[in-house]
ZAVOTOR-301626 format. One line per field, with one value per residue: residue number from 1; residue in three letters; x, y, z of N, C-alpha, C, O in turn. Coordinates in pm, 1 decimal, padded with zeros to 6 digits. Example, Ala and Ser with C-alpha at 12.3 -4.5 7.8 and 13.67 -1.06 7.14 Angstrom:
<rs>
seq	c(1	2)
type	c(ALA	SER)
n.px	c(01319.0	01285.0)
n.py	c(-00569.0	-00225.0)
n.pz	c(00780.0	00708.0)
ca.px	c(01230.0	01367.0)
ca.py	c(-00450.0	-00106.0)
ca.pz	c(00780.0	00714.0)
c.px	c(01320.0	01290.0)
c.py	c(-00330.0	00003.0)
c.pz	c(00780.0	00787.0)
o.px	c(01423.6	01340.9)
o.py	c(-00331.9	00113.8)
o.pz	c(00846.5	00803.9)
</rs>
This chain:
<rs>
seq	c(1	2	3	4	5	6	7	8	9	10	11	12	13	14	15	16	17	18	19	20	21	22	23	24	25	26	27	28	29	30	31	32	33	34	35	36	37	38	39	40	41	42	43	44	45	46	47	48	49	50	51	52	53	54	55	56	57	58	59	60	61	62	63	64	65	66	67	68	69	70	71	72	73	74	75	76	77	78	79	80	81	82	83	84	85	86)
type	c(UNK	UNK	UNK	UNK	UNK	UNK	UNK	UNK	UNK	UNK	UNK	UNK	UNK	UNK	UNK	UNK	UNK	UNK	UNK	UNK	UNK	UNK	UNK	UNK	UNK	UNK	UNK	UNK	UNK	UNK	UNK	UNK	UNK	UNK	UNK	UNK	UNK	UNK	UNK	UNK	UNK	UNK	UNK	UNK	UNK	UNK	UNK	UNK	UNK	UNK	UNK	UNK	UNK	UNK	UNK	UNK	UNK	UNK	UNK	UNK	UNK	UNK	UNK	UNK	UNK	UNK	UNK	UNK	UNK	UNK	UNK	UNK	UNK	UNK	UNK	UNK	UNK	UNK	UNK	UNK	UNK	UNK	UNK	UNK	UNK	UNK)
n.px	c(-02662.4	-02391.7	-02239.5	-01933.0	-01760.9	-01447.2	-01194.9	-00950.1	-00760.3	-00399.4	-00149.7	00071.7	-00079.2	-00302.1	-00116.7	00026.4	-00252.3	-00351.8	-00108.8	-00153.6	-00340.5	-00351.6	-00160.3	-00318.2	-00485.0	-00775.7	-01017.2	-00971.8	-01205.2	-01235.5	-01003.5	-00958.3	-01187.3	-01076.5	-00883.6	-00976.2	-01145.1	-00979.9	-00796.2	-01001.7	-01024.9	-01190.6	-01163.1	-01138.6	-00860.6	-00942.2	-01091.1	-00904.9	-00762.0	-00539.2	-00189.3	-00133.5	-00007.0	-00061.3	-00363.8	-00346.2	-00185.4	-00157.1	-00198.1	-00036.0	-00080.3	-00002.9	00096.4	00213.4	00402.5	00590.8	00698.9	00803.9	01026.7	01181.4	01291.0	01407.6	01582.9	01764.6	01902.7	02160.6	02245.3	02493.6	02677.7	02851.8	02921.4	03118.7	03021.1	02762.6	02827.5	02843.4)
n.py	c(00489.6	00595.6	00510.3	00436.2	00507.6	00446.6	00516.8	00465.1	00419.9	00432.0	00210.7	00196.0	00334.9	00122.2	-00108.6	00024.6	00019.4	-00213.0	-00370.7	-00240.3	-00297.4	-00573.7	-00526.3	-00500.2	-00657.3	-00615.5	-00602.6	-00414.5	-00227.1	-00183.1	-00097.6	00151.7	00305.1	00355.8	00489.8	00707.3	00786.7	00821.9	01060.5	01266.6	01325.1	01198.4	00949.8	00821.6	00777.5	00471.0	00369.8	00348.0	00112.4	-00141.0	-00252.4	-00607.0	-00789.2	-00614.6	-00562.6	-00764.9	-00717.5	-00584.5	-00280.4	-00045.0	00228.0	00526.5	00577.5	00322.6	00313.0	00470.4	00405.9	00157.7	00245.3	00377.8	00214.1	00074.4	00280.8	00242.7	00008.9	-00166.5	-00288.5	-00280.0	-00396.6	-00654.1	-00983.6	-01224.8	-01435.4	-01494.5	-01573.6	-01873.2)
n.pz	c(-01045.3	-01263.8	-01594.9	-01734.1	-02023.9	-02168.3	-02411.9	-02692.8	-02503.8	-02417.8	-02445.3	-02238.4	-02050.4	-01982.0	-01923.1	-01717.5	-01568.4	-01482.4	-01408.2	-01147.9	-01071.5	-01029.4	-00829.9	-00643.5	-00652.3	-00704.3	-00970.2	-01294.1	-01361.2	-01076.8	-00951.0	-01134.0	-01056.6	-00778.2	-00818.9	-00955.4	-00739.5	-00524.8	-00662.1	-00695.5	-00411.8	-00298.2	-00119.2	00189.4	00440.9	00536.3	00374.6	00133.8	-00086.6	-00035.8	-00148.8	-00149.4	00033.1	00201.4	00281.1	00491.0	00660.7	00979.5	01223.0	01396.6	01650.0	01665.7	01922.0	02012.5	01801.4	01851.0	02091.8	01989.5	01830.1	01964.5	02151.0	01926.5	01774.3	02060.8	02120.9	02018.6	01728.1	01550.0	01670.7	01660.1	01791.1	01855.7	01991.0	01883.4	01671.2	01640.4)
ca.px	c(-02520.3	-02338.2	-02160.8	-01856.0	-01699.6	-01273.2	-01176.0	-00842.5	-00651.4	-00259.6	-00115.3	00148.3	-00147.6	-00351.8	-00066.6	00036.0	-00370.6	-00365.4	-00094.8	-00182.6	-00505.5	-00316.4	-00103.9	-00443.8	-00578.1	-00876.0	-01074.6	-00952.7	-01291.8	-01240.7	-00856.3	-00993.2	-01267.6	-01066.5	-00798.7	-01029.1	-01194.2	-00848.5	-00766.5	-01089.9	-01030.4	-01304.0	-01140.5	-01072.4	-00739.3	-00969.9	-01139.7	-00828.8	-00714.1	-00368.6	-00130.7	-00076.1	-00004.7	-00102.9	-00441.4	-00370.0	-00125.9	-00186.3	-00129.3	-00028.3	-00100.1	00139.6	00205.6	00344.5	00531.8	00699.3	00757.3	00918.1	01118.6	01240.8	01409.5	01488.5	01712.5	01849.8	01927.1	02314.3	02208.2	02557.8	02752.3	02876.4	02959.7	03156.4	02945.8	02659.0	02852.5	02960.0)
ca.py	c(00486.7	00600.5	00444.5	00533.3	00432.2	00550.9	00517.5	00498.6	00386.6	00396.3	00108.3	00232.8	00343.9	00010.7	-00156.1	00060.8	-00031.3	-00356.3	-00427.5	-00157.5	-00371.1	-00692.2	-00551.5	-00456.4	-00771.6	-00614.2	-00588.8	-00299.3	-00139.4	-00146.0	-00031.5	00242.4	00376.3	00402.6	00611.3	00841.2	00883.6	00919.7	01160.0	01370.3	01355.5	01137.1	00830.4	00802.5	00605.4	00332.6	00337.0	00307.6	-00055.7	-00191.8	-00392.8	-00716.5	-00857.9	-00530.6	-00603.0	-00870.2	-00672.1	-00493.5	-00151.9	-00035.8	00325.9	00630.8	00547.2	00211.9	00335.7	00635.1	00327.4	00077.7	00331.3	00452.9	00076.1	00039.3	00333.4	00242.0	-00094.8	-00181.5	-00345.0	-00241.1	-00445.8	-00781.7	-01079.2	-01356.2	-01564.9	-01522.7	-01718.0	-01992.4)
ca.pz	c(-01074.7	-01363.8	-01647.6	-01780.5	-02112.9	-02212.0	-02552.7	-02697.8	-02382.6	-02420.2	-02436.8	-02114.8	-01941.9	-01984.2	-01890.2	-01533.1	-01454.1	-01502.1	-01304.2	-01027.3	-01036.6	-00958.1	-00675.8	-00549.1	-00595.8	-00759.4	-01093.5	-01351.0	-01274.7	-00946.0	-00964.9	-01213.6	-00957.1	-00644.9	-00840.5	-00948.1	-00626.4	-00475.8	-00697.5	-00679.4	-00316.1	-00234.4	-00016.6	00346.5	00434.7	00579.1	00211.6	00008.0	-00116.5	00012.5	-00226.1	-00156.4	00172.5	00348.5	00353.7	00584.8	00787.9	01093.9	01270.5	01531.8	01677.6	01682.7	02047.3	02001.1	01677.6	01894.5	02202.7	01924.5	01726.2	02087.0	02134.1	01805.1	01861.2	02170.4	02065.1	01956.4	01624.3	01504.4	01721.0	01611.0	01879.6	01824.8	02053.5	01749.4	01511.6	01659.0)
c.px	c(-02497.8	-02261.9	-02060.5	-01779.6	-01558.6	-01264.0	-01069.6	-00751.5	-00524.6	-00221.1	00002.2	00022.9	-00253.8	-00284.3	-00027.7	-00109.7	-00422.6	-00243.0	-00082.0	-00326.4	-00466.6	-00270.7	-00213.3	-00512.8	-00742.1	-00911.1	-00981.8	-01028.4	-01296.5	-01099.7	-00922.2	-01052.9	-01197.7	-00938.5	-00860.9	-01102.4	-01064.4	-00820.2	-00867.9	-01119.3	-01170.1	-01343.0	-01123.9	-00968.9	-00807.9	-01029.1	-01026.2	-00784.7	-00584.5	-00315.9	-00130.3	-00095.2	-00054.1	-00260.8	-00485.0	-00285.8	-00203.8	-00160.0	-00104.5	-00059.3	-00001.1	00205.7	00299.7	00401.4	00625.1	00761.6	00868.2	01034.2	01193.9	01341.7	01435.1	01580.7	01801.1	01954.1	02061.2	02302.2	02382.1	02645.9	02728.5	02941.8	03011.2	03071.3	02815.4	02695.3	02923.2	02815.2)
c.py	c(00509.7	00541.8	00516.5	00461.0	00533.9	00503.3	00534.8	00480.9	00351.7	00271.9	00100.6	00263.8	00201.7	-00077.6	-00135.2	00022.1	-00112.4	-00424.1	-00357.1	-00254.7	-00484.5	-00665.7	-00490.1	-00551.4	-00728.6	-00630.3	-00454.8	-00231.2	-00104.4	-00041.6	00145.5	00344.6	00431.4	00479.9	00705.4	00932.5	00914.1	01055.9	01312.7	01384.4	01302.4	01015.4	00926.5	00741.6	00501.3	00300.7	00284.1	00180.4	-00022.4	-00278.1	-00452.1	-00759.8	-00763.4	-00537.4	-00731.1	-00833.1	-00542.1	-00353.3	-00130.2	00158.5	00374.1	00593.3	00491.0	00230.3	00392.5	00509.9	00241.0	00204.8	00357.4	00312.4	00047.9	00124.8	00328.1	00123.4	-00059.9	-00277.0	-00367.3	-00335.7	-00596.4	-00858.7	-01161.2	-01473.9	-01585.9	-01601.4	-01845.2	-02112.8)
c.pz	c(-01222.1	-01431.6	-01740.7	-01902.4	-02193.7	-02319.7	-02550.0	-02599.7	-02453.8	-02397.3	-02283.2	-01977.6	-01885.8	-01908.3	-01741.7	-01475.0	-01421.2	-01395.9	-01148.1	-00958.2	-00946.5	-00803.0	-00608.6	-00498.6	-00665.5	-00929.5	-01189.9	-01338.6	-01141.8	-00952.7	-00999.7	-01134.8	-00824.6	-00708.4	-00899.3	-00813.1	-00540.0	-00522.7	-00705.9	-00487.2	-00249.7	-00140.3	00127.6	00344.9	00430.5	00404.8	00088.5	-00031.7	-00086.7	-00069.9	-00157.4	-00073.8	00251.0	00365.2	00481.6	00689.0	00899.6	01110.3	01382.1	01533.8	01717.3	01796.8	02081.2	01913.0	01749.7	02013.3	02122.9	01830.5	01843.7	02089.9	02073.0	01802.1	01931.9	02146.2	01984.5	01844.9	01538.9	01579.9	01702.2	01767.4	01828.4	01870.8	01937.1	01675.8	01567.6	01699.8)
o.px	c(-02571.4	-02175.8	-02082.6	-01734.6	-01564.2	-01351.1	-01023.7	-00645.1	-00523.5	-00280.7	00007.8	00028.6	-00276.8	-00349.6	-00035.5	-00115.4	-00520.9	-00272.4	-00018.6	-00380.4	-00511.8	-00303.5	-00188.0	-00572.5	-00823.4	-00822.5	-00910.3	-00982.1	-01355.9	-01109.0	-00930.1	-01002.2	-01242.4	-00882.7	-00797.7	-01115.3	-01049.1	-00818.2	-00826.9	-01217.1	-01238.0	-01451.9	-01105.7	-00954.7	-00776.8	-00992.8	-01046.7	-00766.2	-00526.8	-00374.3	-00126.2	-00212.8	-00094.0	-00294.2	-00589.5	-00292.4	-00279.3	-00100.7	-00151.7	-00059.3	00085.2	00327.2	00405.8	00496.0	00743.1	00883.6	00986.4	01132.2	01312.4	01452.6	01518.4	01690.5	01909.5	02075.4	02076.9	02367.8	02393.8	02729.8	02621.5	03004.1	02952.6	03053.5	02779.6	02630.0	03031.5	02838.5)
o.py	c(00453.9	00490.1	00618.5	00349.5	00642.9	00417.7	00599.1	00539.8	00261.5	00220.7	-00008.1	00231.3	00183.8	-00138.6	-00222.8	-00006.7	-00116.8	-00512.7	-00405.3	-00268.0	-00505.9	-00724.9	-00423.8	-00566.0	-00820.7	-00671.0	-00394.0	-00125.0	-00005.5	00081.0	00235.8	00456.6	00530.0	00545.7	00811.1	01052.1	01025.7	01153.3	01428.2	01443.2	01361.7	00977.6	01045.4	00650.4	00417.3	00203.7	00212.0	00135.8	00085.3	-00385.7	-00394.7	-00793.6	-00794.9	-00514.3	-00769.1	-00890.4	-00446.6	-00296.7	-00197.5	00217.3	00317.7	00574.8	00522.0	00151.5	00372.0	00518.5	00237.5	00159.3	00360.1	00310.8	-00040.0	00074.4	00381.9	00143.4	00036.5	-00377.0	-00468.0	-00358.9	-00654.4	-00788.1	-01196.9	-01579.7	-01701.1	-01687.8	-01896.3	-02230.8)
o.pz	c(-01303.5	-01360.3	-01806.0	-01876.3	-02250.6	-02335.4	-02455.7	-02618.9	-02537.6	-02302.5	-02225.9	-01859.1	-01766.2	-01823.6	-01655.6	-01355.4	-01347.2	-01315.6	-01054.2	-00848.4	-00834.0	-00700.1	-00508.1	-00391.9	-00673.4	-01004.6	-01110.3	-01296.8	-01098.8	-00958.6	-00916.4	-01128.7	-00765.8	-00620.6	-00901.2	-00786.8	-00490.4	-00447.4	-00717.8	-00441.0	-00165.9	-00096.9	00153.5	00263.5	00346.0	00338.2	-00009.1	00081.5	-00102.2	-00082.4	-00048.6	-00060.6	00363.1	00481.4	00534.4	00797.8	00881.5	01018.5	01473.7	01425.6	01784.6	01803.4	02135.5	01912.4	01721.5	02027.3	02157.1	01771.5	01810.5	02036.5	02095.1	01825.8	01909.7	02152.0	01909.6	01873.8	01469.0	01492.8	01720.7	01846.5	01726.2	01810.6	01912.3	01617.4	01539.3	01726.0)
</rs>
C-alpha cells in the first residue's frame, strides 16, 4: 500500500472534509479515500459510505418502490376530515 501526503490544504476544503467525514461517521483518511475512489470511478454502490442514519436504514427493491409509490398515488392524502380533529 501506498502513502500519500497533501500539502497546503485550503482552509474551505479542510473544512467541507472534515465535516463530510463526520456525516460519514468516518476518519478524514477514510472520508479522503472513498472520494477519491469515487471519483476515479473505483466504488460499487454497496462500497460507498452512507451519512448518518442511512447506514442503519434499509431498502427495499424497485418492485416494492413501484407497489408503494402506486398507493401513495392513489391515496387521498389531500383530503381533510373533520372526524380527524376532534
Amino acid at each position: 500500500m501506498s502513502a500519500l501526503t497533501l500539502h497546503a490544504i485550503d482552509d474551505n476544503l479542510a473544512f467541507a472534509l472534515r465535516r463530510h467525514a463526520d456525516e460519514l461517521g468516518t476518519s478524514l483518511n477514510q472520508a479522503a479515500k472513498a472520494i477519491l475512489a469515487e471519483t476515479l470511478g473505483l466504488t460499487t454502490e454497496k462500497s460507498r459510505p452512507r451519512p448518518g442514519f442511512m447506514k442503519f436504514a434499509g431498502s427495499i427493491s424497485r418492485k416494492d418502490a413501484k407497489s408503494m409509490m402506486a398507493f401513495v398515488n392513489e391515496a387521498e392524502f389531500s383530503k381533510v376530515s373533520a372526524e380527524d380533529w376532534k
